[in-house]
N, C-alpha and C positions, 0 to 999 in steps of 0.2 A: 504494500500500500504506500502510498505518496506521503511522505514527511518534509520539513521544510526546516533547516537549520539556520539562523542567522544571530544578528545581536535587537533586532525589531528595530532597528532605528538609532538606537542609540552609536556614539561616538564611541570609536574603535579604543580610545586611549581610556575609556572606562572599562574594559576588559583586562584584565592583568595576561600578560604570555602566557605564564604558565596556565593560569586558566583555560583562556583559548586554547591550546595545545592540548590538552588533556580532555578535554572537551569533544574535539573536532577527531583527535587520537579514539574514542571512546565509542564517537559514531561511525566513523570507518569499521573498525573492528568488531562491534557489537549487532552495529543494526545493518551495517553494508554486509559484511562478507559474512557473520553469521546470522545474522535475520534475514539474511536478501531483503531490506527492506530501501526503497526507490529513495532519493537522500536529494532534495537538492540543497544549494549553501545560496541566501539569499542576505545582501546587506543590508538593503531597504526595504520594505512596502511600501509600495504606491499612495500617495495619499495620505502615508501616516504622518501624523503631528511633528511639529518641528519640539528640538531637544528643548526648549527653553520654554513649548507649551506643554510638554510633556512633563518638566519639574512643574513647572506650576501648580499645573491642576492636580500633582501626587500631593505635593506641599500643601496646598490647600483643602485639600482631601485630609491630608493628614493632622493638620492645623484643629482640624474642626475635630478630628476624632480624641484629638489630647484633650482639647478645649472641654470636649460633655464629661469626663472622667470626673466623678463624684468626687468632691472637694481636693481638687487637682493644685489651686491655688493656695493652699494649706502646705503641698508638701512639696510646692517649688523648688526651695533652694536645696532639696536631695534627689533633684534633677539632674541629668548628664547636664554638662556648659550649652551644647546646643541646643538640647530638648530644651531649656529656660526662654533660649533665644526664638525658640521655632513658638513658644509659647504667648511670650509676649508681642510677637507680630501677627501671631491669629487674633488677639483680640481688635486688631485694627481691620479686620476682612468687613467691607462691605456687605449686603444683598445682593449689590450688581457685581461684584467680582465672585459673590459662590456661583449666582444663577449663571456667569460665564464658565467658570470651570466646570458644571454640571451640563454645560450644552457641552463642552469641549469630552465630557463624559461618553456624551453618546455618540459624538462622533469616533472617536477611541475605538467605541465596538462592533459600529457601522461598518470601520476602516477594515480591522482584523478580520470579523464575520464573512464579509465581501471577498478579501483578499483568500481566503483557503475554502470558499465556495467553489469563484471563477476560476480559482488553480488546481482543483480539485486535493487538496490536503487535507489531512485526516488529521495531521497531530501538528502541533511546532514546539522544535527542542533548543534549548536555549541553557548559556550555566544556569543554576539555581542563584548562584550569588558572585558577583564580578569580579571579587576579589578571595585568597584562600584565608581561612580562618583566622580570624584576630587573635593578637598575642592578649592572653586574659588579664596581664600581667602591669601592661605598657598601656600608653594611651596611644595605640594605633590607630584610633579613631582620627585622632588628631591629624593626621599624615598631612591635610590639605588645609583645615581649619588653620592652626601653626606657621603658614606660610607668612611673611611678614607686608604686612599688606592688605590682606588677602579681605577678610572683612571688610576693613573702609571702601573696598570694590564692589561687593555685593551684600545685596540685604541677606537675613540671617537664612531664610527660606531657604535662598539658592547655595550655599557654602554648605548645609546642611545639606542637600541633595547631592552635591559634587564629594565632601565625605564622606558621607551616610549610603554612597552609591550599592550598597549591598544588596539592597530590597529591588533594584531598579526594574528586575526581568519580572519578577513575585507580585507586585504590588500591581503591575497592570492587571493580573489577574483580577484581583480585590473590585480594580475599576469595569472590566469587562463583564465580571460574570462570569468567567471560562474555568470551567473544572483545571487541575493542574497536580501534578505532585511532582518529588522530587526523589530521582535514583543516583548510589553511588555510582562515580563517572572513573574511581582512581584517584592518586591521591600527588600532591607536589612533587615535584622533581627536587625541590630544593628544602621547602619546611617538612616533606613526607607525609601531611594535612590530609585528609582526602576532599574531594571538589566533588561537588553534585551537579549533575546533570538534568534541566524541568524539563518533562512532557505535559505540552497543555494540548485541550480537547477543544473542539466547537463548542458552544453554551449546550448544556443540556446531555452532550454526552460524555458523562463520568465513565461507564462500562468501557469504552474504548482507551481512554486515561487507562482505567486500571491494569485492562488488558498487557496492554502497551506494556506500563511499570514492571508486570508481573514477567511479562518475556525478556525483557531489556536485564532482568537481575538472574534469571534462568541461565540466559547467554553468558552477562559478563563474570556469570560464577566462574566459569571454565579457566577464564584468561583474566582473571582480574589480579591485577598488578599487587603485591603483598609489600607494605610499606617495612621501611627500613626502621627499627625499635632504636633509638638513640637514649643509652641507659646516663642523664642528665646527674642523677644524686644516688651514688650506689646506695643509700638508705632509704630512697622511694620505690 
């Protein structure tokens, strides 16, 4: 059946290599030579939103769902630094900038919908998250936040969407509607992390999602790459 690999739109330099690679590694091997399953590699969709109405409307999506959290304003300052920031500029969102991001909503799903109707796809696979797992440890988050500058350049919204880029592929879901789950893909070449790989469905059809998941971890049992144990504190 017809799959469709890409990054949906998003800007390549939000994708980490090793991601990519493990990724694009995962579907060759898994779903090409042993699923026989039809693969194209697609950069864009037609029609889909540009990068900067794509934060938007997450950010403001997102703005709003911190915002309703039962006395959210109470436990502010045991907020991450940006969550505070992303906080304090949702209360400044108009009527007419949600009722924009909510049109900008359904065109989001119009786009997609449309797009693996007229191509006839069944799934699109994409990483689960754009970059490999955070050091729990460090403030990784920070990687872009930290730049010096970088704030006075953009409001809190956008610096939070360009750090926070984790959610980027996930979160359309949340806005489409589109079943989705996420399979191990392999793991870094360099932290040895493993990286997940999403299969999202057309609306409505989760059995195909599941299906999908359920073969794609069948397959990559066989040949799935066995991470390297790096023993850190011989007393852990």
């Amino acid at each position: 059946r017809n799959h469709q690999h890409g990054r949906g739109g998003f800007p390549a330099e939000i994708v980490a290599p090793e991601v990519d690679q493990t990724i694009r590694s995962a579907i060759q091997r898994v779903l090409v030579e042993a699923g026989g399953a039809h693969v194209d590699t697609v950069d864009k969709i037609e029609g889909m939103l540009t990068n900067q109405q794509l934060n938007k409307l997450i950010m403001v999506h997102w703005m709003c769902k911190l915002g309703s959290i039962p006395n959210i304003q109470q436990y502010k300052q045991l907020l991450d630094k940006g969550l505070q920031l992303v906080l304090e500029e949702g209360a400044s969102i108009t009527g007419s900038q949600f009722a924009e991001a909510m049109a900008l909503r359904g065109v989001l799903g119009q786009v997609i919908h449309t797009f693996m109707k007229v191509n006839g796809y069944d799934l699109l696979i994409t990483p689960t998250v754009a970059r490999v797992a955070l050091d729990a440890l460090s403030s990784d988050v920070d990687w872009m936040r930290d730049a010096p500058g970088f704030e006075a350049q953009m409001p809190a919204w956008a610096v939070e969407t360009q750090a926070n880029c984790l959610g980027c592929f996930t979160y359309i879901c949340n806005l489409t509607k589109q079943p989705a789950s996420t399979v191990p893909a392999g793991f870094s070449p360099t932290s040895h992390l493993p990286i997940g790989l999403q299969i999202i469905g057309a609306i409505h059809d989760d059995v195909t999602v599941l299906q999908a998941s359920y073969a794609f971890e069948q397959l990559q049992w066989a040949s799935r790459p066995v991470p390297r144990v790096v023993l850190v504190d011989g007393s852990k």
